[in-house]
N, C-alpha and C positions, 0 to 999 in steps of 0.2 A: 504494500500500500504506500501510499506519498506520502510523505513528513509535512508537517505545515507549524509554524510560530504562531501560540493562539497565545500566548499571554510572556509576557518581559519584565524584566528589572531594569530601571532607571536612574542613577545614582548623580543626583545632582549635589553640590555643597550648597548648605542653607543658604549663605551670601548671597550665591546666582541664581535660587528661588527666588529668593524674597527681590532682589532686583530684577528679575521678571515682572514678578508678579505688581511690585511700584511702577512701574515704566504702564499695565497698562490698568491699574484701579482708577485713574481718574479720568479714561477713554469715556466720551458720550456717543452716543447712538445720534444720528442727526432725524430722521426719522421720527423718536420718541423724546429726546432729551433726556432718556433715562443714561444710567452707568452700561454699560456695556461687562463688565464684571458681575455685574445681579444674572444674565443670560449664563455665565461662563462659571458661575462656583453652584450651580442646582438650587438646592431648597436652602443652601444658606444666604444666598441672594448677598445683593454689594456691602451692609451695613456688618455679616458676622465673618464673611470672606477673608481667610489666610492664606498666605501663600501654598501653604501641603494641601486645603480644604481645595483649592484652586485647582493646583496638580491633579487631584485624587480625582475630582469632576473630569477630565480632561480625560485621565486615563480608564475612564467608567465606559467601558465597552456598552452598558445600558443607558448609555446619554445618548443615542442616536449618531452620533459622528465618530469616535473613536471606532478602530476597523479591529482592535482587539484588546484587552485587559493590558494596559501598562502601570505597575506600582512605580512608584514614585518615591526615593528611599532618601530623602534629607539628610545629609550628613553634618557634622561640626564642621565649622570652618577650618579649624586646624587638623583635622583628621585627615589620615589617607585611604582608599578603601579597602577593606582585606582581601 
């Protein structure tokens, strides 16, 4: 039978989470004038949204866009990964 990648690991360093995730919290929708971040974190919507809560949406293959299960594994900034 054929092999296929149905789910992955991710290994971002907090830092370049969380500066993702700033660069686009204050994105508006022209559209609506809402956040564009309330569409992009699910049911926690723009006001409870973190950077990992962000990720974790993104990588929710049950969000309708993601093509398969990507976790998202934050690391310390000073850390390396094992």
């Amino acid at each position: 039978g054929a092999l296929a990648v149905l789910e992955y690991q991710l290994f971002y360093r907090q830092r370049y989470a969380q500066a993702a995730f700033e660069s686009c919290r204050d994105v508006r929708l022209p559209a609506t004038g809402g956040y564009a971040i309330a569409t992009m974190c699910g049911r926690y919507g723009a006001q409870l949204c973190t950077a990992q809560l962000w990720l974790d949406f993104q990588g929710d293959k049950n969000n309708g866009l993601a093509p398969l299960q990507i976790d998202f594994q934050l690391l310390p900034n000073s850390s390396e990964p094992g």
